[in-house]
C-alpha positions in Angstrom: 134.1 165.0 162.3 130.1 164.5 163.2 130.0 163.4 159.6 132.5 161.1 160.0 130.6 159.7 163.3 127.5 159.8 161.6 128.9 157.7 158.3 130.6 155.4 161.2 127.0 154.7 162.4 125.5 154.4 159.2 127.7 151.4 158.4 127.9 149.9 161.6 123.8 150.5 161.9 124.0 148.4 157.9 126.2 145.8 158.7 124.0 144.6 162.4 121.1 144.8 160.2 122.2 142.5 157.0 123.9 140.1 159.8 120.6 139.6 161.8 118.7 139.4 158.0 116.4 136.3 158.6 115.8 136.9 162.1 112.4 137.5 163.3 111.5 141.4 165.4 110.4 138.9 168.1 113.9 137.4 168.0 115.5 141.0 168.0 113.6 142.0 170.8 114.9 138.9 173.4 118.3 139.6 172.4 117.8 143.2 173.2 116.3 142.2 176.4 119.2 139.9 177.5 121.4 142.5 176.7 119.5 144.9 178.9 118.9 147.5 176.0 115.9 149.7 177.0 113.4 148.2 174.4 109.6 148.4 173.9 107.8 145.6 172.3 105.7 148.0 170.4 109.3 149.7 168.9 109.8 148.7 164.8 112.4 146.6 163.9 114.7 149.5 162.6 115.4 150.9 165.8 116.0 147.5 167.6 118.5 146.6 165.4 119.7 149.9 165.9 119.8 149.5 169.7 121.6 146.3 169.3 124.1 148.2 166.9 124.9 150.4 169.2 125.2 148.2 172.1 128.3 146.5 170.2 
């Protein structure tokens, strides 16, 4: 089952990432703030787009 989860993720993590292809980490960031995700500025792109990921 956690593999399952973890594959689930993995796409899900994939699929955010190739739709927000193009946008800036600047960009990412103000949609993470506007969805209230706790983000730093100083956090790599990787795990914003995983924040917003999960925030879907």
């Amino acid at each position: 089952m956690n593999e399952l989860y973890q594959q689930g993720l993995q796409d899900l993590h994939r699929a955010v990432a190739n739709r927000l292809d193009g946008r800036t980490t600047a960009e990412l960031l103000l949609a993470a703030d506007v969805a209230s995700l706790p983000c730093e500025a100083a956090q790599d792109r990787k795990k914003v787009i995983l924040l917003l990921a999960l925030a879907e």
